[in-house]
Structure formats: C-alpha cells, structure tokens
C-alpha positions as CSV (number, residue, x, y, z in Angstrom):
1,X,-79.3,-97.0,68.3
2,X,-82.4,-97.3,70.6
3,X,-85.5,-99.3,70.2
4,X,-88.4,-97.4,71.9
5,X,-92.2,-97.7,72.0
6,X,-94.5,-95.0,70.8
7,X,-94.1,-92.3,72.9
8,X,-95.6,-88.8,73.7
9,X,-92.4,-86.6,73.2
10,X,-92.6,-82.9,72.5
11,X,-89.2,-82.0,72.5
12,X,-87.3,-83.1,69.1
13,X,-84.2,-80.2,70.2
14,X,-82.9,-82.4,72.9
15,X,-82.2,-85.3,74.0
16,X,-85.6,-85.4,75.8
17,X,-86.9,-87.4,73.1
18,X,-84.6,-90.0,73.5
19,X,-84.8,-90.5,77.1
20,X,-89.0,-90.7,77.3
21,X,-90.2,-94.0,78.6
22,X,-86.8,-95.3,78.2
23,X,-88.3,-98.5,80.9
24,X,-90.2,-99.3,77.7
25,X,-87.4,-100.0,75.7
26,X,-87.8,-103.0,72.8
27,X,-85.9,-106.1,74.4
28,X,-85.1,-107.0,70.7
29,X,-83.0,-104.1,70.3
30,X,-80.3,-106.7,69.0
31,X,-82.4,-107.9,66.3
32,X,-83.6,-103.9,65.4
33,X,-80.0,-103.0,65.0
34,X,-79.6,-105.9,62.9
35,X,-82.6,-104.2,60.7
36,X,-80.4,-101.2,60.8
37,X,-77.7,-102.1,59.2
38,X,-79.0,-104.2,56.6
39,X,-81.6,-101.2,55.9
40,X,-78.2,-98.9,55.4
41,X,-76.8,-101.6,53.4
42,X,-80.0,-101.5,50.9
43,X,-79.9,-97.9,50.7
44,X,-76.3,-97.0,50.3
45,X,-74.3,-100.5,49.4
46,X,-71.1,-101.4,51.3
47,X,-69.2,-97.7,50.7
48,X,-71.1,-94.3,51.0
49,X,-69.2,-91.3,49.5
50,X,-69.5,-88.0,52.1
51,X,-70.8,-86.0,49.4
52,X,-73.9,-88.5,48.7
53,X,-74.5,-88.8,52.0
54,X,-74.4,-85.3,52.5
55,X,-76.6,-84.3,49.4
56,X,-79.2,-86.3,51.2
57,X,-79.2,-85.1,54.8
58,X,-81.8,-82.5,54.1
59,X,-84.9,-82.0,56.1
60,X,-88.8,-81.0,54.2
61,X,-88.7,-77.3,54.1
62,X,-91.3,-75.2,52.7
63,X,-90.7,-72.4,50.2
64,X,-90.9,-69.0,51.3
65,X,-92.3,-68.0,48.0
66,X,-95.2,-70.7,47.9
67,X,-96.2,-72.3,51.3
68,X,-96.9,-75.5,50.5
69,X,-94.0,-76.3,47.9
70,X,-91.1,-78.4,49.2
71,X,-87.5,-77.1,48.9
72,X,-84.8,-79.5,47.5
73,X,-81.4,-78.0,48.3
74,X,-79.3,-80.5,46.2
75,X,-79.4,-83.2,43.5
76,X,-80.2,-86.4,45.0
77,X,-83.0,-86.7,47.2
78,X,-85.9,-85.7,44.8
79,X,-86.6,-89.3,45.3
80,X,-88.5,-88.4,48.5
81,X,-89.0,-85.7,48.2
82,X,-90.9,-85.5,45.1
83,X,-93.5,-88.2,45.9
84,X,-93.9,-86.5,49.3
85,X,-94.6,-83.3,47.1
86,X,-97.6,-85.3,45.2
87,X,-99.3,-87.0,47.9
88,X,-99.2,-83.2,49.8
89,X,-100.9,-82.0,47.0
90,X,-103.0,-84.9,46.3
91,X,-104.5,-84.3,50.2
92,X,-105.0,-80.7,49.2
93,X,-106.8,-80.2,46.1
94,X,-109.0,-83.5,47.1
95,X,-110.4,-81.7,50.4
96,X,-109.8,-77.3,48.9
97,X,-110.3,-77.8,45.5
98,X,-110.4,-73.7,44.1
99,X,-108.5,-72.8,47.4
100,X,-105.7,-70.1,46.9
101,X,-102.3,-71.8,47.3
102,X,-100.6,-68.4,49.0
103,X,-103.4,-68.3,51.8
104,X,-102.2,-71.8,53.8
105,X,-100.8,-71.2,56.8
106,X,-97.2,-72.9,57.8
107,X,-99.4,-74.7,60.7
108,X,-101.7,-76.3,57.4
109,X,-98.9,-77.3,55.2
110,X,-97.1,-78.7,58.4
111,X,-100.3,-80.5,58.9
112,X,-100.6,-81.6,55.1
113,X,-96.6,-82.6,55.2
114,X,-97.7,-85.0,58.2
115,X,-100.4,-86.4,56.7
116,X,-98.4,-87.3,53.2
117,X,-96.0,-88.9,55.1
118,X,-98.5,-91.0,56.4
119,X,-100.4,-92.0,53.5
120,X,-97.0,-93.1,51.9
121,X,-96.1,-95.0,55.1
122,X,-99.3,-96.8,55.0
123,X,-99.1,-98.1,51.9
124,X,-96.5,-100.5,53.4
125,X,-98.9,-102.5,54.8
126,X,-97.0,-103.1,57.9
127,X,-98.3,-104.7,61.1
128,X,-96.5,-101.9,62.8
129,X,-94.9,-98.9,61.8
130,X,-91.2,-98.2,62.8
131,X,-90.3,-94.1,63.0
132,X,-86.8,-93.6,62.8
133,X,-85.5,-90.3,64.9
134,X,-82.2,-88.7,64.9
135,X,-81.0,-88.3,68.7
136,X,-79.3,-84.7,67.9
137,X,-75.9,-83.8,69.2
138,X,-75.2,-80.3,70.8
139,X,-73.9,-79.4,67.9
140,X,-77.4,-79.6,66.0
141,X,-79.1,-78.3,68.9
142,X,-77.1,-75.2,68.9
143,X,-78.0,-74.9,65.0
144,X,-81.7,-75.6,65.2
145,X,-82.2,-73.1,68.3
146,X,-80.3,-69.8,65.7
147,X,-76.7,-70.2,67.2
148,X,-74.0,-69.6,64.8
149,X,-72.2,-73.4,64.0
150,X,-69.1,-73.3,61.8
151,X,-69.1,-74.8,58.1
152,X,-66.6,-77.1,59.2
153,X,-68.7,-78.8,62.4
154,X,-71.8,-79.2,60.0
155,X,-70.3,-80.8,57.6
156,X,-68.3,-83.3,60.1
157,X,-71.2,-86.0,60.4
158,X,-71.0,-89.0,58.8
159,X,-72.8,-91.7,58.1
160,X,-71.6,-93.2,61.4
161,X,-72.6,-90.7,63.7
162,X,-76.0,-90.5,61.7
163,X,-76.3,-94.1,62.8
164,X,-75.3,-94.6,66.0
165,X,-77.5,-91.4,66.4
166,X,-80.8,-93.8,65.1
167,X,-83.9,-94.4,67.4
168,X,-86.9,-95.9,66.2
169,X,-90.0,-95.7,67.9
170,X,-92.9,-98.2,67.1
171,X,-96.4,-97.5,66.4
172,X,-99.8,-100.0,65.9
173,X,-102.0,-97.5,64.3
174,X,-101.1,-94.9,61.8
175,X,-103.1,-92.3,64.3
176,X,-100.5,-92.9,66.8
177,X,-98.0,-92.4,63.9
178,X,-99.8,-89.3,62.9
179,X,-100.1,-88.0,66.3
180,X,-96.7,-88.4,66.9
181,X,-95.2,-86.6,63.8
182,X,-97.5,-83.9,64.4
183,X,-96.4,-83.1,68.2
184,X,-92.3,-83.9,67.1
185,X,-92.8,-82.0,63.3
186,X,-89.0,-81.1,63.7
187,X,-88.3,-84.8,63.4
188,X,-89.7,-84.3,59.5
189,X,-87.9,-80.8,59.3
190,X,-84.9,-80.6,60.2
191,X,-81.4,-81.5,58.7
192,X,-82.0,-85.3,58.4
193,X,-86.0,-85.5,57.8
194,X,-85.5,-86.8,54.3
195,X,-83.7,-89.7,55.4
196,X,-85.1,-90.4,58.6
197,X,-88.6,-90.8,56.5
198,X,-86.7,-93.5,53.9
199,X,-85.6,-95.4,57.0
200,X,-89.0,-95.5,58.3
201,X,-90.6,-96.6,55.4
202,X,-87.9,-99.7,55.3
203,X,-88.0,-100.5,58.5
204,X,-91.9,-100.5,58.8
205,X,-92.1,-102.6,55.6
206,X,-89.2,-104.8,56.8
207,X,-85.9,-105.2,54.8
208,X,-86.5,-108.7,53.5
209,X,-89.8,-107.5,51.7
210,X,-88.1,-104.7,50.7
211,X,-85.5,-107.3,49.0
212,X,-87.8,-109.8,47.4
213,X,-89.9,-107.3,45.8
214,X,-86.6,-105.7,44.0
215,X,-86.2,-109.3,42.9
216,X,-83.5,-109.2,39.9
217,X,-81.8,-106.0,41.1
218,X,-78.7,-105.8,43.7
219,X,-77.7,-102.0,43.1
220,X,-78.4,-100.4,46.3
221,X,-81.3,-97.7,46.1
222,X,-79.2,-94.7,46.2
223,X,-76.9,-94.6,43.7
224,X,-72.8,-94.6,44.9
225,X,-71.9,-92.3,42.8
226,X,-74.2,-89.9,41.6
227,X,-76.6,-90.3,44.6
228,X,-80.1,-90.3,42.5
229,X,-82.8,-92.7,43.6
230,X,-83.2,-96.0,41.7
231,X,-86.8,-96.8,40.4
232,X,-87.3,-99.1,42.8
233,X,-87.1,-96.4,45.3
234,X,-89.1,-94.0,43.6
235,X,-91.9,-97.2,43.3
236,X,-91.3,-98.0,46.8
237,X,-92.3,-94.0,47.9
238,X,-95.4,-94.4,45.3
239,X,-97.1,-96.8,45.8
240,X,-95.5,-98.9,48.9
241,X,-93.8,-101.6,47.0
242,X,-90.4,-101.7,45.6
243,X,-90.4,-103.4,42.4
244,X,-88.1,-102.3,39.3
245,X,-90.6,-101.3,36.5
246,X,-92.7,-99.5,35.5
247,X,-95.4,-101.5,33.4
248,X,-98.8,-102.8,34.5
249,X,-98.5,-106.0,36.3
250,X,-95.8,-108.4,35.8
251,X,-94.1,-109.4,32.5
252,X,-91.9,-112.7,31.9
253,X,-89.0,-111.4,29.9
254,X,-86.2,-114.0,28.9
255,X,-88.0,-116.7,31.5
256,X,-88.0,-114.4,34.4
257,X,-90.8,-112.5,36.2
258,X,-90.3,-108.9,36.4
259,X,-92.6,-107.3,38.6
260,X,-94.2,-103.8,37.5
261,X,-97.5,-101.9,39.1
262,X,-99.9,-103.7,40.4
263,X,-103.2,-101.9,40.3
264,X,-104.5,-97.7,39.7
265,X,-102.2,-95.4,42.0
266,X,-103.0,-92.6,43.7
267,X,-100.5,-90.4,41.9
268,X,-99.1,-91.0,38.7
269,X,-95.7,-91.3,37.0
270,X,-94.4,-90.0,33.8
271,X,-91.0,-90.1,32.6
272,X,-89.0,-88.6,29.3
273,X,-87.0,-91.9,29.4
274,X,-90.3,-94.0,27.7
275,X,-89.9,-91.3,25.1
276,X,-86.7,-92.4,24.2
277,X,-87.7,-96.3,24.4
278,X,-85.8,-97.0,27.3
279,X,-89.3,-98.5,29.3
280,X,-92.8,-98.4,29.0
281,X,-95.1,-96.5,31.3
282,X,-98.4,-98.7,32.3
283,X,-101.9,-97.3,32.2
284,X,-101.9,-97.5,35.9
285,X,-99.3,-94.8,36.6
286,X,-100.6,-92.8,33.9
287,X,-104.1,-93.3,35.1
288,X,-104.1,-92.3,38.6
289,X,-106.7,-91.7,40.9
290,X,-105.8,-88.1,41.4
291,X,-104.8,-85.9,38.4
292,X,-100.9,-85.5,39.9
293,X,-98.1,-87.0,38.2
294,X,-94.3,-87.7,39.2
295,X,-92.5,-86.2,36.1
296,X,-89.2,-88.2,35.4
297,X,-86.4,-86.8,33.7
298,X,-82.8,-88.5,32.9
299,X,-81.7,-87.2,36.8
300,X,-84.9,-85.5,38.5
301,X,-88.1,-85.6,39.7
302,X,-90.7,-83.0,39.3
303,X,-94.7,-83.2,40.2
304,X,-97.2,-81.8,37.5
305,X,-100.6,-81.4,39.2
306,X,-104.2,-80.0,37.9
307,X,-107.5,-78.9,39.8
308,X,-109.1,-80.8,36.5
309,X,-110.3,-84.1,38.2
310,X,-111.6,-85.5,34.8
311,X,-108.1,-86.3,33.8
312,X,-108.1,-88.6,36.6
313,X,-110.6,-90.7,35.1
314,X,-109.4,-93.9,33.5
315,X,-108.7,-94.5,30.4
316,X,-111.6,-95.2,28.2
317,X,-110.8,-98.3,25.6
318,X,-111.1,-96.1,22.8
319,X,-108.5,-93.6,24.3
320,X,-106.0,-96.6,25.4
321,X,-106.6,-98.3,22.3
322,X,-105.8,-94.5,20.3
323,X,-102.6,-94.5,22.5
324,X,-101.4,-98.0,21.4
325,X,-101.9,-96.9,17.9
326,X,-99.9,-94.0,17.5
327,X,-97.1,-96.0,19.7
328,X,-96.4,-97.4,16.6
329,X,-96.2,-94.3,14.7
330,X,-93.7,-92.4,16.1
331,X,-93.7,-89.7,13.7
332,X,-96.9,-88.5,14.3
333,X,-98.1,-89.2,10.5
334,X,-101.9,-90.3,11.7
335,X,-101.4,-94.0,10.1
336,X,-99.2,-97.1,10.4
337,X,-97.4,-99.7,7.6
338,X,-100.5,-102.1,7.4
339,X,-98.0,-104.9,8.2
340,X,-98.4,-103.3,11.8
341,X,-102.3,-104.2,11.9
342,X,-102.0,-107.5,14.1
343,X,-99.9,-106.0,16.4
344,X,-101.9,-103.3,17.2
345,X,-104.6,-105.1,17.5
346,X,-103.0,-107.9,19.9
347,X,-101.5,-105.2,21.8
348,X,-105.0,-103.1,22.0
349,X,-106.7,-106.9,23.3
350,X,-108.5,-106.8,20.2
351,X,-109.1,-109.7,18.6
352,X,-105.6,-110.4,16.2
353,X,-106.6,-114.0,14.7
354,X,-104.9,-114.1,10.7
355,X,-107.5,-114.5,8.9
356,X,-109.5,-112.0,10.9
357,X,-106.4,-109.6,10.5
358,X,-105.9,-110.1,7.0
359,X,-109.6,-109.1,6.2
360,X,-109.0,-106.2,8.3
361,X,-106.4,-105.1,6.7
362,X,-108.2,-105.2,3.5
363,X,-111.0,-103.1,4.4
364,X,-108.7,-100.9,6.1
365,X,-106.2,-100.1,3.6
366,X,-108.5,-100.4,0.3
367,X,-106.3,-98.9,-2.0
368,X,-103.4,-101.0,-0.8
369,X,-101.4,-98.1,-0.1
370,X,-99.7,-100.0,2.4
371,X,-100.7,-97.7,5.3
372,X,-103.7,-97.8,7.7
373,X,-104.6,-94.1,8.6
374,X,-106.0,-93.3,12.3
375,X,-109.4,-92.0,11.7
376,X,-110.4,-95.5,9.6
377,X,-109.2,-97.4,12.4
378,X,-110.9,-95.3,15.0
379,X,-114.1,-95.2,13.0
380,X,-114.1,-98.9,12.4
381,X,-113.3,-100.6,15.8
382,X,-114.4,-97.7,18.4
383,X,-117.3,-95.3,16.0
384,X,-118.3,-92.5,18.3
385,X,-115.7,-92.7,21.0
386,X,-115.5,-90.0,23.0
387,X,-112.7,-88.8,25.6
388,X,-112.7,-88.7,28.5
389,X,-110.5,-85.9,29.3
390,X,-111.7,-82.3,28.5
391,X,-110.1,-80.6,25.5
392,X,-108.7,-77.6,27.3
393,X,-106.8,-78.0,31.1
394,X,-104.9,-75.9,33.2
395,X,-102.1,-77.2,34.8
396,X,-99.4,-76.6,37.3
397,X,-95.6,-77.6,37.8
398,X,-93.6,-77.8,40.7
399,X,-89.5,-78.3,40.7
400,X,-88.3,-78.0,44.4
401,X,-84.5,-77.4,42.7
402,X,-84.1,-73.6,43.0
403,X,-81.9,-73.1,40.8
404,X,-84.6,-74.9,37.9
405,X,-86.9,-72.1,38.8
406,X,-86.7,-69.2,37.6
407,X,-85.5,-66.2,39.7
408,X,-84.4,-69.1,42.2
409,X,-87.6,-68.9,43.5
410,X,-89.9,-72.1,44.5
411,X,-92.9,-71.7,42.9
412,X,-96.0,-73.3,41.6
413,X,-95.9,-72.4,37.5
414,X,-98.6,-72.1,35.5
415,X,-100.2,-73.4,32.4
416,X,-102.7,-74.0,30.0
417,X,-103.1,-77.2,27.7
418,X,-105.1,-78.1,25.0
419,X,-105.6,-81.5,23.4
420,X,-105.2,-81.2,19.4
421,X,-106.6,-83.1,16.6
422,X,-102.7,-84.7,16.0
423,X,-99.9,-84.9,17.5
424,X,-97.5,-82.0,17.7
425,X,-94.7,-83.3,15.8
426,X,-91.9,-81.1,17.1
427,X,-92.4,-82.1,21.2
428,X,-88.3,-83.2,21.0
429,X,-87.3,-79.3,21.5
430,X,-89.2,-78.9,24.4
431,X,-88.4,-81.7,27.2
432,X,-91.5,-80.6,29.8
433,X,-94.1,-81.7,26.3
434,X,-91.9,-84.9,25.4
435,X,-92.7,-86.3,28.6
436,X,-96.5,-85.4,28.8
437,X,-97.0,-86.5,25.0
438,X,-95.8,-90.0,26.8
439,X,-99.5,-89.7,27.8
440,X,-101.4,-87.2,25.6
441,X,-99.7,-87.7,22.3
442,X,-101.2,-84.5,21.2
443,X,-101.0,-82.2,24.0
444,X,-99.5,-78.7,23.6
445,X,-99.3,-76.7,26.9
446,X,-99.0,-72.5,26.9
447,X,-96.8,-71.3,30.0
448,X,-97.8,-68.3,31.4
449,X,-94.6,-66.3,31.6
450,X,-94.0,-67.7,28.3
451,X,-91.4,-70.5,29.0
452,X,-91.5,-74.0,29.5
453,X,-90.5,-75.3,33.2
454,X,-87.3,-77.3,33.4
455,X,-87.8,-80.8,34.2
456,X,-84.0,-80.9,35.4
C-alpha cells in the first residue's frame, strides 16, 4: 500500500494512477499502513470469510431501468450503499424538485453519485480527507476494458490482494476530493467502489475516533458471518459519527453513557425493529432536514423518499407529544390506563409533579373509567394543534436488491399516503406500514401497482 498526495489522475484502468507524482509520496507511509490494518481490523475483525468479503466487493452501479437508482448485487453492503442512495436523492429533489427521474443523464447521476459521496465524507470533519484506490491487476483491467475473465480468476482475490492493492491519496479541501472523484469516477464504479468508499470514510475520520465513538461495542462493523452492517456503521455513513444508537442525544443506562444522535440529520432513519421494541428511534432521525428516510428492516436497508418538503419540517410539540402518547397504547385504542398519566407527561416534558398529576388525572378521566382517551388529552394540554405534515403525500421507495423488486427490475415505486384520524390497527401484515407507523402512527399508504414494496 502507497501513500500519495492529491493527484490529477485520469486513468483509474491502469496502473497510471498509481505511478502519478509518485516523488510526492507520504514519508509516513509506515504509520498509513499502520491505519490500514487497524481500519481492516474495525471493519472485518481478526478472520474475514471469502464469501463476506466477496458479497461486498461491489462497485455503485446505476439501474438500467431508473438512472439514478443504485444496484445492490448481494446481501451485505446495503450499508453503503443505501445512505449513498439518500444523500443522491437528497442532492436531487433539493436543486430539481418536479424533475422527471427517467430524463437524467448517466453523466448527472455520475455527477450526483460524486457529490453524495462527498457530503457523507464531509461529515467526518476531518482535517484532511484520505481516498482509498484500488491499484488494479491485469486481471481487472482486462474485465473493466469488455475482455472475457473466467469465473474462477474473479473470484480469486482476497482480502490480501485487495490490501496490498490499497493506495490512498490525501486531499485538504473536499473540492480537491470532488474534483478528483469526478475525473477517476471508475474509482467509485467499479468492482471494489463500495469498499474503497468505507475505507475512505475511516481513514479520513481516523480509526481511533472511529473507536471511541463506538464506545461499549467491540463487534467489528461488518458482521463475520452474515456480512450485514452494524448500526454503528450505518450511523457512521449518516451522519459522520459512529455511535451505537439510535436515540436523541446520549442516555446513561446501568451507569454508562451510551451515545445516540446528536442533533436534526440530513436524512432520516426508520427501522421495523423499534416496532418490535428492540430500540427507540429519536426525533432527530425521524425528523430530518430532507423528507428521505433510511428504512431498516431485520437484514436490509431501503430509502423511502417524497417531493413533499412539509414532512421535513420538525416536529411540532403537539405532534411529538401525540406520538409519545400513543407509544403507550400499542393497540391503537385512542386512550391509555390513567395510571400511565405521569409517564406521559414526564416523557412529553410536561410538567409530571404528583399532585399536579393526580388532579389531572381527575379531570381527565371524570368517570373514573380508568382510561384517559386521546382527544381529552389533546384538547386539554395542546387545544387547536395543528400538523404540520399535510394529510395526503406521495411517496416513493427504492430497494437496490433486484430480486425485492418486482420483475427484477430497479425501480423507483410509487405511492400515495394519507394520514387518518387513528391508527390503522392491522399495520403487523404489511412490514413496509409497520415501519412508517414507527413515525406516523396512523399512516396508510396505496401502492400503485397494488402491492406493497418489500423492505427485505
């Protein structure tokens, strides 16, 4: 592996790229191979099975059914791929909002690829930004020019040779990083772009950052086995820092600090799993700046997006405060056991004093029926509020797996939602409404072709 400053390359097919301005070669190149390994360490652990490895050595590849969708050929690297997916269409409905996704050209979504790449390495904050290459053999450059390789030599490349294949060049503005990718855009799309991207993230934040901000966890990021992306990972690509959870902020749970989001992102993040209680989403992933969302299921990563920029607003308190209520009615019945009062009213930063509950509850629950129904809480501590979201939305939902889509074809699906009075109760049939009813409780969506995209 080769430490080289930026560079003006043009020729990613060769070795020409790693022989330009080889006089200005890094004098540290001891320490950046150092930074190598331990970056191959936090990604893969100490053993990397062949067919992980191999899942992942994909490059960003558009579909030839919708020009600006990304292709995933395998299980695995939906990790990258997916937030790369949501920041490329984050770029392009915030500057061609109404713009027909089937008239971008390959040299605009090349362009948009670029620039997503760059938006997700600039929020490392790094004082410089380290782009791993891959030096190709002749073998690769026999496959990338159309000649005919066997089966058997393409599948020969380890994780060694990937290695010892490494160079990374170093950048001081994110221009130059831009400028770069954009003249060497094979470096992004072909075989090992996916992972070349992951160690340039890594190495531009540094390793030991990278480490302190995972904190409790010593799993690597890609999982031994099954090769999935860890949440830290899928944080990391998000938002630029690699922490474990999910929630707003940090939480002290059993004595120790476990770092979640720390402020509104860009894109957002929804997963099936807080469905089944296994975390808790915070407002700031479900509230992003732009109305695109990760989509989480148990083993992939989908992007729902939507032209509608009023979902991107934030939360209003009456909405967050609705949300927290019917979190503790998880069968949709429009009330809670008034026992559940101070809880929802600590939890809602409301004020949750005794007495002050206990009077409450009274008021609330007149009849002592024992339950507290939505609308009298509503009316009583938010009279008036209003949403912020519209009623009615079109979305759209993107799975780069083509064998989730149907017809195997990678496309941008289709549908329109509609924000009900309550909560549809029977959301645990259809996965795809589980996980958006994480953040509109009473959301029902209407596909057009009639069936509900797999989130798998």
């Amino acid at each position: 592996m080769q430490m080289l400053n930026g560079s003006d390359g043009h020729d990613t097919n060769s070795s020409a790229l790693a022989l330009e301005n080889k006089d200005n070669m890094s004098a540290g190149s001891a320490s950046v191979e150092r930074e190598l390994a331990s970056t191959r360490r936090l990604l893969w652990g100490e053993h990397v099975k062949e067919d992980v490895f191999r899942r992942w050595a994909q490059g960003f590849q558009f579909s030839p059914d919708e020009p600006s969708a990304l292709i995933q050929q395998e299980g695995g690297p939906c990790a990258a791929i997916a937030p790369v997916q949501g920041f490329l269409l984050k770029i392009l409905l915030s500057e061609t909002p109404g713009h027909s996704f089937q008239d971008l050209t390959s040299e605009k979504c090349n362009s948009l690829l670029v620039r997503a790449v760059c938006t997700i390495l600039s929020q490392c904050l790094a004082p410089k930004y380290n782009v791993a290459v891959h030096r190709k053999s002749d073998t690769d450059a026999e496959t990338s020019s159309g000649h005919t390789v066997s089966a058997e030599e393409q599948s020969c490349e380890t994780i060694e040779h990937f290695h010892r294949r490494i160079e990374v060049h170093s950048f001081q503005t994110l221009s130059e990083v831009e400028a770069f990718y954009t003249r060497n855009i094979r470096i992004l799309k072909d075989k090992y772009g996916v992972l070349l991207l992951l160690y340039s993230v890594i190495l531009s934040k540094g390793v030991a950052t990278v480490e302190t901000e995972l904190a409790e966890l010593s799993d690597p990021l890609i999982h031994s086995t099954y090769g999935y992306g860890s949440q830290g990972l899928i944080n990391l690509m998000l938002t630029g820092r690699a922490v474990a959870h999910v929630w707003d902020h940090d939480q002290v749970v059993g004595g120790l600090r476990l770092r979640g989001i720390e402020k509104q992102n860009d894109i957002g993040f929804l997963t099936i799993m807080e469905h089944m209680q296994y975390c808790t989403v915070g407002s700031f992933y479900k509230n992003p700046k732009h109305p695109v969302w990760v989509l989480a299921s148990e083993t992939h990563l989908t992007v729902l997006f939507s032209l509608e920029r009023r979902l991107a607003a934030p939360e209003t308190a009456g909405e967050s405060a609705e949300r927290i209520f019917r979190s503790f009615d998880p069968e949709g019945n429009n009330f809670i056991p008034s026992a559940a009062l101070q809880d929802v009213l600590c939890a809602a930063d409301l004020v949750s004093e005794p007495e002050y509950v206990e009077l409450m509850r009274r008021k609330l629950d007149s009849e002592n029926l024992g339950i507290i129904l939505l609308s009298a809480f509503m009316d009583e501590f938010f009279p008036g509020c209003e949403r912020g979201a519209p009623d009615t939305f079109t979305f759209h939902h993107y799975n780069g797996l083509s064998r989730s889509n149907p017809g195997g074809r990678v496309v941008y699906r289709t549908g329109r939602a509609a924000l009900l009075e309550c909560p549809m109760r029977a959301a645990s049939t259809d996965p795809m409404l589980t996980c958006l009813q994480t953040k509109w409780p009473s959301i029902d969506v209407v596909w057009d072709d009639g069936q509900s995209p797999s989130l798998n």
